[in-house]
C-alpha positions as CSV (number, residue, x, y, z in Angstrom):
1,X,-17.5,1.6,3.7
2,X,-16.6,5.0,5.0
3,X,-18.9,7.8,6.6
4,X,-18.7,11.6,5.8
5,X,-19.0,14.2,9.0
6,X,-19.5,17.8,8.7
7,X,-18.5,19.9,11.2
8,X,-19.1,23.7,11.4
9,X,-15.5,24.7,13.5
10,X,-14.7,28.4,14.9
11,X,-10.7,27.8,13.3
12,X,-9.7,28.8,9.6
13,X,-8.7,26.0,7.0
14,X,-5.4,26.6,6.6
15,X,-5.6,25.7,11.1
16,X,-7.5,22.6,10.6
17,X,-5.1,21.3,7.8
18,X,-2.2,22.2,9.5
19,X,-3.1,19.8,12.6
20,X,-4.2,16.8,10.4
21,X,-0.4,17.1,8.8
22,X,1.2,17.5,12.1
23,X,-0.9,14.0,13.3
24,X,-0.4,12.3,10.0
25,X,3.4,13.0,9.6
26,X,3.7,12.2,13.9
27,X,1.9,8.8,12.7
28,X,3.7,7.8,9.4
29,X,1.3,8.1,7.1
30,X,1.8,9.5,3.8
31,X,-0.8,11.7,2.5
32,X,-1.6,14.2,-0.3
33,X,-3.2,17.7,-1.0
34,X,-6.8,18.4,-2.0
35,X,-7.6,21.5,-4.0
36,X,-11.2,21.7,-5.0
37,X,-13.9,24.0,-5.2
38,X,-17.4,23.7,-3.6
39,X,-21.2,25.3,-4.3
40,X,-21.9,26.7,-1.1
41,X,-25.3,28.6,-0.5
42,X,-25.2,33.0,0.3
43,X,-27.8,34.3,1.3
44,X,-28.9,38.2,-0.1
45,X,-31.6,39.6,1.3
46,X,-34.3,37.0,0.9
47,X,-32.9,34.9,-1.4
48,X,-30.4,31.9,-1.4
49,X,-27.5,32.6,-4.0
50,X,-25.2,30.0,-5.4
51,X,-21.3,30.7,-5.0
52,X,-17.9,29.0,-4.8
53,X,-15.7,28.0,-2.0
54,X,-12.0,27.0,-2.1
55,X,-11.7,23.6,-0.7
56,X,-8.4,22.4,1.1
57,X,-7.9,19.0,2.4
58,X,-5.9,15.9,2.8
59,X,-6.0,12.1,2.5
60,X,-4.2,9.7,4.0
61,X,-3.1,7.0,1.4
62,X,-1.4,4.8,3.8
63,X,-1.4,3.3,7.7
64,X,-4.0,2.6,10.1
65,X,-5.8,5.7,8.7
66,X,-6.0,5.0,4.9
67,X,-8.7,6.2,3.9
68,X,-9.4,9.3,6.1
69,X,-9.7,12.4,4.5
70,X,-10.4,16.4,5.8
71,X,-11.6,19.1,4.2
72,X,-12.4,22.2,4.9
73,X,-13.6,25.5,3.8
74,X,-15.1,28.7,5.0
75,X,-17.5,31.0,3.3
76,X,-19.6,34.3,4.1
77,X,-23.0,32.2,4.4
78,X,-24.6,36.1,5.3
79,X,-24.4,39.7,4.6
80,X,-20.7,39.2,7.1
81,X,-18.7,37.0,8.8
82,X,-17.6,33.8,7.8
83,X,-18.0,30.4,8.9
84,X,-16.0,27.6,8.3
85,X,-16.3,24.1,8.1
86,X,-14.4,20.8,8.6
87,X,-15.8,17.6,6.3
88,X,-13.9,14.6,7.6
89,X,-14.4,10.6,5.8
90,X,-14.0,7.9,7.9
91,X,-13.5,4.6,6.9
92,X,-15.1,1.8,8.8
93,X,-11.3,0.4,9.3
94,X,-10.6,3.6,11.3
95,X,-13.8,4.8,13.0
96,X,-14.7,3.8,16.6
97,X,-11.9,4.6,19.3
98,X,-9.4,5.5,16.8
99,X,-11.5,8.0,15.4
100,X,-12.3,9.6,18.6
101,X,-8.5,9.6,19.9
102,X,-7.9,11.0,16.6
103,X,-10.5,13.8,16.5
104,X,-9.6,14.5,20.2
105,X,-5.8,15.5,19.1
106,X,-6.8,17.0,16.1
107,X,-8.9,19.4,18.3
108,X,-6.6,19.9,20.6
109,X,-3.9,20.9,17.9
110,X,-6.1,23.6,17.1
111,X,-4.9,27.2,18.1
112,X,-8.6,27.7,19.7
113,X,-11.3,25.9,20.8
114,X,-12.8,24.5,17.5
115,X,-16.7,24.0,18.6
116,X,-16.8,27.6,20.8
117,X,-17.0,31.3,19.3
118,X,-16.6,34.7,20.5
119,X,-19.4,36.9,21.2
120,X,-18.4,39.2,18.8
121,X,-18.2,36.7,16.0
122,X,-21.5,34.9,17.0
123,X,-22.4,38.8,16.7
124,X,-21.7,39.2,13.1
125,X,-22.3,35.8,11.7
126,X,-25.3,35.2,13.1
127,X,-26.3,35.0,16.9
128,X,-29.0,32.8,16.7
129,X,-27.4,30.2,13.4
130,X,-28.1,26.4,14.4
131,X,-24.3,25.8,13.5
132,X,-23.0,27.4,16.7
133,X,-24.8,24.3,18.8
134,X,-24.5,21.6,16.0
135,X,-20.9,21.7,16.1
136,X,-20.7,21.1,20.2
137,X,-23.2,18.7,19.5
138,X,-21.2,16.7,16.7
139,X,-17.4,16.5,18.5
140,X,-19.2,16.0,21.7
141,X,-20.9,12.8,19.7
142,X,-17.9,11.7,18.6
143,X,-16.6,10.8,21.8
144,X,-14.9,14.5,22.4
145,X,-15.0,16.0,26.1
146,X,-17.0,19.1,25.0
147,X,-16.5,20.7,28.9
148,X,-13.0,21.5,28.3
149,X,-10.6,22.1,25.8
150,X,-6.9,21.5,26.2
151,X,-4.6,22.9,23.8
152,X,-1.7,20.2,22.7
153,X,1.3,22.6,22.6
């Protein structure tokens, strides 16, 4: 049994990768590469248009974790701006306080807060998009101190 968690996240792929190797190879676990491509939806105008996104991720194939996989992706879901996404699978081995110690170092790995954006960016994306406040939401579900964000370096 596993569960699947997407997260909207304010950091690029190539950011939230990078952290879930840093944890993973800090843990032991031996993992491998995703490359896939995903049917995201654009919208032009007033209509909803199919296109692509590159997909990067990792799974973990041995350890506590086996089983847990990331990936993420970003796409221009507008007329600008992209947003960008982190799609984790727990398995029901790993999910409950190992999960949120986990998500809570993977977040703090990040170069900048993952659930928080920039006026600017909120700006050009979309001020008012429901992802902005369902991504606080999620990490702060997942057992994730929301209030504060400490960098791990």
């Amino acid at each position: 049994m596993e569960r699947m968690l997407e997260i909207p996240v304010s950091v690029n792929p190539t950011d939230a990768i990078r952290a879930m190797r840093i944890i993973g190879e800090e843990s032991g676990w031996q993992m491998n590469r995703i490359e896939e491509t995903k049917i995201v939806q654009r919208w032009a105008i007033i209509a909803p248009m199919a296109n692509r996104a590159r997909v990067l991720g990792l799974v973990v194939n041995s350890g506590e974790a086996e089983g847990l996989a990331l990936r993420s992706w970003s796409h221009v879901a507008g007329s600008a701006g992209r947003m960008s996404f982190a799609e984790f699978r727990v398995p029901e081995c790993f999910d409950g306080e190992n999960w949120s110690l986990f998500l809570q170092k993977w977040s703090g790995l990040m170069p900048r807060c993952p659930w928080k954006w920039s006026f600017m960016e909120r700006s050009i994306i979309g001020f008012l998009l429901p992802e902005f406040r369902r991504s606080r939401k999620s990490f702060a579900k997942e057992g994730v101190d929301t209030s504060k964000w400490e960098n791990g370096d």
